[in-house]
C-alpha positions, 0 to 999 in steps of 0.5 A: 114833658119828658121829665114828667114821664120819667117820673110816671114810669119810675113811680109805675115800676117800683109799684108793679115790677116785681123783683127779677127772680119773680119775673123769671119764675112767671115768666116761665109759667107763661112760657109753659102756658104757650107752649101748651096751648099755642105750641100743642106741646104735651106737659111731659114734652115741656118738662123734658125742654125745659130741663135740656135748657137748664142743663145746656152746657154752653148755657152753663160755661155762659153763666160762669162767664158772667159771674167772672166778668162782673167779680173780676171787674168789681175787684179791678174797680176796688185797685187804688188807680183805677179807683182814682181814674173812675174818681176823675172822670166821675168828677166832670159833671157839674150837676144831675143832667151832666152826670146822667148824660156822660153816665150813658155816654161811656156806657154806650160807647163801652158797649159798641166795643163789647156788651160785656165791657159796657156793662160793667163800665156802665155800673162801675161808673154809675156807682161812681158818679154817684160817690162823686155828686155825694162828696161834692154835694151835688143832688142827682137821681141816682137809680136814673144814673143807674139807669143810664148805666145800663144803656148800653145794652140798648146799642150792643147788637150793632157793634163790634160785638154783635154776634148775629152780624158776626156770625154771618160774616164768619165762612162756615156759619150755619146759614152758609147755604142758604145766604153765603158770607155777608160781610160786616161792611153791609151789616155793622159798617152800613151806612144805615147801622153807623147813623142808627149808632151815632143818633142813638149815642146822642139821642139817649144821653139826651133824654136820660138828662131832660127826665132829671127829676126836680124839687126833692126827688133829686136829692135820692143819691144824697139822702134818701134809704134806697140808696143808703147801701152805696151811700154808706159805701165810702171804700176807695182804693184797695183792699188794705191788709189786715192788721199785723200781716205786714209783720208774718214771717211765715212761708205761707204769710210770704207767698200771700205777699209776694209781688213777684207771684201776683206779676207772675199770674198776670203776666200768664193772662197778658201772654195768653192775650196777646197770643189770642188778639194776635190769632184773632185781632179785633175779634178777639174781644169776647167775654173770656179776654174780657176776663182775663184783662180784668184779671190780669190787670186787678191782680197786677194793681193789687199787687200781692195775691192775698189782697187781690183774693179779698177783693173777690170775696168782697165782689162775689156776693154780688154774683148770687142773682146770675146763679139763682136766675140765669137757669131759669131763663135757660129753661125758658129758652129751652121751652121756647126752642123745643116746643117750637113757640119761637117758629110760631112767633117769627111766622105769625109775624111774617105772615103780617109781613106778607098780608101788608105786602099784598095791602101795597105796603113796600115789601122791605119796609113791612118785613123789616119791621114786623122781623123788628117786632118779631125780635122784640118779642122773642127777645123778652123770653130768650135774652141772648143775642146769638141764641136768638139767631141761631133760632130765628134767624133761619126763619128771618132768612126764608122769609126774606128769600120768599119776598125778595129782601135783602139778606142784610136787612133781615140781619140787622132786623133781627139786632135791633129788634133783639137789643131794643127790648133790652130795655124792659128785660131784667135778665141783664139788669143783673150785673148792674144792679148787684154793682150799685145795690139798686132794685130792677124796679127803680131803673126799668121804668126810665129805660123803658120810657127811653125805649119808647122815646127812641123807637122812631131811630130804629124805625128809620134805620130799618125803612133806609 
């Protein structure tokens, strides 16, 4: 059953999902319809919100982060090491089901440490397993591996980086006055979140596998053209150096290939870390020490500047959709923010809380899930976990302190709601799909089904 319905929304999204950019390009022509309409705003006020959200500095810094994690990550995978760790680990399933179950399960459980560091473990190691199935001869699905690659982001907001339930615990956060400190042993380390993790941590390796197509359709990641482009790519290892380099003698040609140079960069990065992680601990683990590990760690097992700089050519290509995109999605957050639809939004749900509370519903259980419902949608036109609390969270908390719930439980209805639609969002597809050559439309149709398939999970978490 659950294979065939993988098979009908694999079918459904290539057919009607249109490429990411379109999506984004539409999506802002609704977010200006709303805000017109349901907003009141005037055509000249939406222009000016939508150029402040393009233009937001820290949106711009955000989007030089992500091009740096995934080119930096790409050109650590390309290092002869960790090429043959991913090679090995790739190795250990047996067939289609094995390999898209453990595809998930380190992408998820990479994603619980950090969003960024799930991503893009989740793409370099969807990429592998594929390599791996390919030389072994073994048939699998490769966009489901893609697929479930890209789990992660379906379990981020309730792990050790989850930046509403951080945020809150931090003293001087901007809710301070009105909810005080609440600590991460009521949000992450509730016994509602740590079930919610461990049910979704096996729930979804599970589904991916039993929507395994059977017959020729699992054959995709051996011989079929959408996935020519990684089928084609039989690079390993690092980055050789062109013919007769070896042989300069140029101060320049040393410089390029000196060990010494490339150790000393790394070291840099290392002490800057270790500085950091010890200011911090645990905590530290955002995107820039992400980035400064895959720096310092490419440039240390590629060994010689020169070859680490050609692994960043040969991974920079794959950046071009975050540059083209991600400022769209700005402006829709700036369309959403300014023109206060993301107020209407939480309202219109919270009022639906309050109708339910009067009809005898429990009073947690209705605002829990309508602040779920609320985060879900929000979260299709504004794909940022912090971003989206630092609007709707305000609101989430005057609801709760209007009807008498817990403040924990507004937060963790807003995470869930917020990384549960991830799902069907191509926002952050984006890294994965230039790590594995694949189109939005081949993967969004079995995370969108497996959304669905783990709804009840979420639901559960919510009503404990």
């Amino acid at each position: 059953m659950i294979q065939r319905l993988g098979e009908i929304f694999y079918q459904l999204a290539r057919r009607f999902l249109p490429h990411p950019f379109v999506f984004a390009l539409l999506l802002t022509f609704v977010t200006f319809i709303l805000a017109l309409v349901w907003a009141g705003a005037s055509p000249l006020a939406i222009v000016r919100h939508w150029q402040e959200g393009v233009f937001t500095p820290s949106l711009f810094v955000f989007m030089a982060q992500m091009c740096l994690v995934l080119v930096t990550g790409h050109a650590l995978a390309s290092t002869r090491p960790v090429a043959v760790l991913l090679s090995r680990l790739a190795s250990l399933p047996r067939g289609a089901r094995s390999a898209v179950a453990l595809t998930a399960f380190i992408a998820m459980a990479s994603a619980l440490l950090n969003w960024g560091l799930g991503l893009i473990v989740g793409a370099l190691f969807a990429r592998e397993v594929a390599r791996s199935a390919r030389a072994r001869g073994i048939a699998l699905h490769y966009p489901l591996v893609v697929a479930a690659g890209y789990t992660g982001l379906m379990i981020w907001h309730g792990g050790f980086s989850g930046s509403a339930p951080l945020m809150v615990a931090t003293a001087g956060h901007f809710l301070e006055k009105e909810i005080g400190i609440i600590p991460v042993t009521q949000t992450l380390l509730s016994p509602g979140n740590l079930v919610s993790r461990g049910a979704l941590l096996i729930a979804a390796p599970l589904l991916l596998a039993l929507m395994v197509p059977r017959g020729p359709r699992s054959s995709l990641a051996l011989n079929a053209p959408d996935t020519g482009r990684i089928a084609n790519d039989d690079s390993s290892g690092e980055v050789e150096e062109p013919s007769g380099a070896m042989g300069a003698s140029t101060l320049a040609d040393r410089l390029e290939r000196s060990r010494a140079l490339a150790l000393l960069g790394a070291a840099l990065a290392v002490l800057f870390l270790v500085l950091h992680f010890a200011a911090q601990r645990l905590g530290g683990l955002d995107l820039n020490a992400i980035i400064l590990i895959f720096l310092a760690a490419g440039l240390a097992l590629h060994g010689t500047p020169a070859r680490y700089a050609r692994a960043v050519d040969a991974a920079a290509p794959g950046a071009s959709g975050i540059l083209l995109q991600f400022p769209f999605y700005f402006g829709i957050m700036g369309i959403m923010k300014g023109a206060g639809l993301i107020a209407l939004l939480a309202q219109a749900f919270i009022g639906i809380s309050e109708w339910l509370a009067r009809a005898g519903f429990p009073t947690n259980a209705s605002y829990s899930i309508t602040t779920f419902l609320a985060a879900s949608v929000v979260n299709t036109f504004v794909p940022s976990g912090g971003g989206q609390w630092a609007v709707q969270g305000p609101i989430a908390v005057e609801a709760a302190t209007h009807l008498g719930v817990p403040m924990h439980k507004a937060v963790l209805a807003v995470v869930y709601g917020d990384e549960f639609t991830n799902m069907i969002q191509p926002f952050w597809t984006l890294p994965i799909l230039a790590i594995t050559g694949l189109k939005a439309s081949e993967i969004l149709g079995y995370t969108a089904l497996l959304m669905l398939l783990v709804t009840p999970i979420y639901v559960v978490s919510l009503l404990l």
